[in-house]
N, C-alpha and C positions, 0 to 999 in steps of 0.2 A: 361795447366793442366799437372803436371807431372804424369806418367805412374802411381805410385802407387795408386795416387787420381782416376784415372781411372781402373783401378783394382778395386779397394773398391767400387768402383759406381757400376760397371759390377755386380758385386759379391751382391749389395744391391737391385741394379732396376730390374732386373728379380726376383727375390722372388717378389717383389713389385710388379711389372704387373702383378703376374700370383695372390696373395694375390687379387689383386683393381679384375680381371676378376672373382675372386670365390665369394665374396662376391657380387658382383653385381648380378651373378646369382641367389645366396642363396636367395636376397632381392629379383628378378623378381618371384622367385619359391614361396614364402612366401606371396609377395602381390596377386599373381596369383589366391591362394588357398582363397584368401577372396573375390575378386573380380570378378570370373570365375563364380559363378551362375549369376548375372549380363549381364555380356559379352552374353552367354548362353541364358536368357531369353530376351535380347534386340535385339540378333542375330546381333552380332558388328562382322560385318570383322574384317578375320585377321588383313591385313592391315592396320586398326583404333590400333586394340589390340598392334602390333607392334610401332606403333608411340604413343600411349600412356604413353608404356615405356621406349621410348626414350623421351620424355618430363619431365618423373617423374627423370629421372638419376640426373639430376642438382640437384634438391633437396634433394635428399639423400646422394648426397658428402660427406655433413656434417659429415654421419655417416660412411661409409665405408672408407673414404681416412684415419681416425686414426688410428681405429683396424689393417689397410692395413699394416701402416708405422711402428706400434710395432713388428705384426708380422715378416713383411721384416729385421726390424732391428734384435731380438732376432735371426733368423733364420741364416741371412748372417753372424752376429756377433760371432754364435755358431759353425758354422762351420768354420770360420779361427780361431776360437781357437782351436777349436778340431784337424784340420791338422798342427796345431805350427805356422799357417801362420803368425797371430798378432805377435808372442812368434822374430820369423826370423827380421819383419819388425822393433822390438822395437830394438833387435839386432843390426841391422844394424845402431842407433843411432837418430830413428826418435820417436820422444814423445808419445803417446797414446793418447793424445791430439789433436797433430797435426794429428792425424791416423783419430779423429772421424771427423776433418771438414768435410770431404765432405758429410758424412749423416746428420750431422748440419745442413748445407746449404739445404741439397735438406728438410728437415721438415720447415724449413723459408719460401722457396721457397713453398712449400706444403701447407704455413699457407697462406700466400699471394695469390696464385691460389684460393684456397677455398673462400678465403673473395672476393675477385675480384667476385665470380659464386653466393656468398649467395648473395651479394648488389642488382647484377644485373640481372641471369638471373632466379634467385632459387624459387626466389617471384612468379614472374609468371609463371612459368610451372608448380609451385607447386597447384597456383590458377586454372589453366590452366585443370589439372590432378582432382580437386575437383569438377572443373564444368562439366566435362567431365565423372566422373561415378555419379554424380548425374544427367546426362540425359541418362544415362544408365539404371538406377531404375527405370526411367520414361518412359523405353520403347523408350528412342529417342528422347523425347519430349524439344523442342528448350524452352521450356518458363522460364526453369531453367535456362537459362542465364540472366532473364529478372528482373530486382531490380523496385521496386514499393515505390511513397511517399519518393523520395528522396530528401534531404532539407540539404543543403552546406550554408554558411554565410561566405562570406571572409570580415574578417575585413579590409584587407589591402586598397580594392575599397570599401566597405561599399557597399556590394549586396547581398543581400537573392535571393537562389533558391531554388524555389519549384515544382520538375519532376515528373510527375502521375509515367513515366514508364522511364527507363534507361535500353538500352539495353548493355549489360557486353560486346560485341565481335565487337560489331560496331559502338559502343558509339553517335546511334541515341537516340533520347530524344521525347518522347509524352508530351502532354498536362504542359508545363513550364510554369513557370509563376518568371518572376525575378521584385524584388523589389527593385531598386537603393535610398540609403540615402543620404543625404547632412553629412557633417562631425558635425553639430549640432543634426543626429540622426533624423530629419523630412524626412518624405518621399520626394521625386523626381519625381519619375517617378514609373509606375508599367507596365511591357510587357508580356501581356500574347502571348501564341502561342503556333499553335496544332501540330508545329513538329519542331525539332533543327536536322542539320547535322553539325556534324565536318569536316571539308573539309580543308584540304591544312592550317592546325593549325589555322582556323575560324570557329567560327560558323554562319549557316546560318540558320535564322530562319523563316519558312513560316507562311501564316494566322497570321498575328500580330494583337492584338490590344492594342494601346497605349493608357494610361491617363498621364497625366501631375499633379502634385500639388504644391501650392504656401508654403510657410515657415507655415502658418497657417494645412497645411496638407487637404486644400480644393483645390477640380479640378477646374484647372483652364478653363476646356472648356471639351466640350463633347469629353468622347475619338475619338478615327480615325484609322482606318483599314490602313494594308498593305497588300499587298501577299506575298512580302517576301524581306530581307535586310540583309546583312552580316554584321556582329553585329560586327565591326572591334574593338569598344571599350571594350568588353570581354575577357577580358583574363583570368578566368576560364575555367581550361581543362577539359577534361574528366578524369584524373587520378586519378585529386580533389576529383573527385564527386566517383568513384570509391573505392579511399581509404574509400568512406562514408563506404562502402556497404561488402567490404572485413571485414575478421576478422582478426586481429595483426599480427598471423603469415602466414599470406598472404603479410605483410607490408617488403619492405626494412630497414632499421633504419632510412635512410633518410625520407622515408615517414613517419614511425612514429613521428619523431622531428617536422617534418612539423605538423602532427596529435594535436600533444600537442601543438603547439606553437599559432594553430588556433581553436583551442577545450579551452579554459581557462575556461568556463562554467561547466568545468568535475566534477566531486566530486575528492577531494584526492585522495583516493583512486584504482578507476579509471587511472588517472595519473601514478601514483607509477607503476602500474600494467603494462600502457603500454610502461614505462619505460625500466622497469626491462627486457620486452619482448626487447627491444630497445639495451640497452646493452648486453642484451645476443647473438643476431646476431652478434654484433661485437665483442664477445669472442672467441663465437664456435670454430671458423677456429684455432685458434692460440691453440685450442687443438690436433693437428699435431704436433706442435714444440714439446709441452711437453711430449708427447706420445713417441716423437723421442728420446728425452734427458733422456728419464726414462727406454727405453730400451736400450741404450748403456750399462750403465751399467751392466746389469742382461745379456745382450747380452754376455757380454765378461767373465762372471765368469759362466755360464750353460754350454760350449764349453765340457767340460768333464761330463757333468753329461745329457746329451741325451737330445734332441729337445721337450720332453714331459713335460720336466722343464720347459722350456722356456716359452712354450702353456702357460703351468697353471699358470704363476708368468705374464703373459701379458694378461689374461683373467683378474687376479683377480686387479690389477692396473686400468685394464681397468671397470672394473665395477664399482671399487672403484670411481675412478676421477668423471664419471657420476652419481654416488651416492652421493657426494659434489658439484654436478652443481645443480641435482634437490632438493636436500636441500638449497643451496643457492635461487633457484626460489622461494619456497616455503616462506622461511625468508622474500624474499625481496620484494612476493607477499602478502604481511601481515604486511608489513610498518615495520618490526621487524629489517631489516639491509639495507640501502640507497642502492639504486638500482645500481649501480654501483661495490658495495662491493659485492653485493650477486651475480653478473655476474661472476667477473673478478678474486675474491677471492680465488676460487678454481684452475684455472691456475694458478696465482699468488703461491698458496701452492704448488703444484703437480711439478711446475716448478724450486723452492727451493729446493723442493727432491729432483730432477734428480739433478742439479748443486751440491749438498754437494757430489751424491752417486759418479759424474763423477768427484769430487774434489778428495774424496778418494780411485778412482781407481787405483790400481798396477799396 
């Protein structure tokens, strides 16, 4: 990395860390004040409260790492103009161009961190953080983790479940009862049992009882008891049954795709909707890049006219851009623009901006 790339980094990632630090706390202070009678009336340790909010931070990347990156841009951007810094470096014969890669790179870099944290960790802390002040309201009460009359069909094996109780944090199972088909759609077999453990990626199912049926869909013999049998032929997880029980934006997009792909029974509508949620996780992140490319610009022409410009012209981009995502949701949640247009659409525009504005920079 040659010295000037690392100058411009210097000069960029401290605005940037201390941007990612304020915001995170504006958002701890904000959720605080909704959340604090709660805490208060279920008399939650600190040290739950603390770890709380370190669970919720994944989730909210989304929104803080963008505002962060304009900020830091506009900011670092305005003040090498303002000291002639940029004015020396172009001087010297190096393009304004080649000046912006390295804040390029780190908003790519920014988009790709993000989506790596939405895929994987965002989902569940965010679920994690839902389940956790809803047993807060409840005074503490464990039963809010606990999903009821849960009923999964994987077409792939051709098995219906039917769970009285699914516990959300331990992915024990009450009163189940799974229904195995032959691939002509006649029953098989039917196993009821008064408790399922997930163990060592098996299930182990105690108090069984088994019936058998012939193609005619009559038992073939009186059912028969076990005490208990590691079901090694199921391979239905607990994530399955989970995705049942979560709501979409709870879902990774991978889950969702799985969602739809084993859901066909949906109404349209339905579908589209959890589409649209579908591509929108795999947009979000990549609104870093754009956020970066749209402040170069205005970064490098506000250097003379004061850091107050910059605020105001990176707030209102910034509102805007979010004001064409949730229009986009809204179109694409109403079947009015194919779910993919209505996600990506709006980057795709915001990110045209910034490329023509950095095409006609001086």
């Amino acid at each position: 990395m040659k010295l000037i790339d690392r100058y411009i980094l210097s000069s960029f990632l401290h605005p940037l860390g201390y941007c990612l630090a304020a915001f995170s706390m504006v958002y701890v202070v904000y959720d605080l004040f909704d959340n604090l009678p709660d805490f208060i009336h279920a008399h939650t340790p600190l040290h739950e409260v603390v770890r709380f909010y370190a669970f919720l931070m994944p989730s909210v990347l989304i929104y803080i790492v963008p505002v962060s990156l304009m900020l830091a841009v506009l900011y670092s951007l305005s003040n090498l103009t303002r000291n002639n810094e940029l004015t020396a470096m172009r001087a010297s014969g190096v393009s304004i161009y080649r000046l912006m890669i390295p804040i390029a790179v780190t908003g790519v870099l920014a988009s790709l961190l993000v989506s790596a944290v939405n895929e994987t960790i965002a989902p569940w802390s965010a679920y994690w953080c839902h389940q956790f002040i809803r047993s807060q309201r409840h005074k503490g009460r464990m039963d809010v983790y606990l999903a009821h009359n849960v009923a999964y069909k994987s077409q792939q094996t051709g098995r219906t479940w039917l769970i009285g109780t699914f516990d959300t944090r331990t992915f024990d199972i009450r009163n189940v009862e799974v229904v195995q088909q032959r691939p002509d759609g006649s029953d098989e077999s039917r196993i009821q049992a008064s408790e399922g453990l997930w163990l060592d990626g098996r299930w182990w199912f105690r108090d069984l009882t088994i019936q058998k049926y012939d193609h005619a869909g009559r038992p073939t013999g009186p059912p028969y008891r076990e005490r208990g049998r590691e079901m090694r032929e199921y391979t239905e997880t607990p994530i399955q049954f989970l995705n049942e029980v979560r709501d979409p934006q709870f879902l990774s997009a991978r889950d969702m795709a799985h969602y739809i792909s084993t859901h066909s029974h949906l109404s349209p509508r339905t579908i589209a909707r959890v589409r649209v949620d579908m591509h929108q996780r795999l947009a979000m992140p990549w609104t870093c890049l754009v956020v970066t490319l749209l402040g170069i610009p205005f970064g490098t022409q506000t250097g003379r006219r004061g850091a107050l410009v910059g605020v105001a012209m990176c707030l209102l981009l910034f509102f805007l851009l979010y004001l064409f995502i949730n229009l986009g949701l809204i179109l694409g949640k109403k079947e009015i623009l194919p779910a993919w247009v209505a996600a990506w659409s709006p980057n795709l525009i915001f990110l045209a901006v910034g490329a023509v504005l950095i095409h006609r920079m001086r």
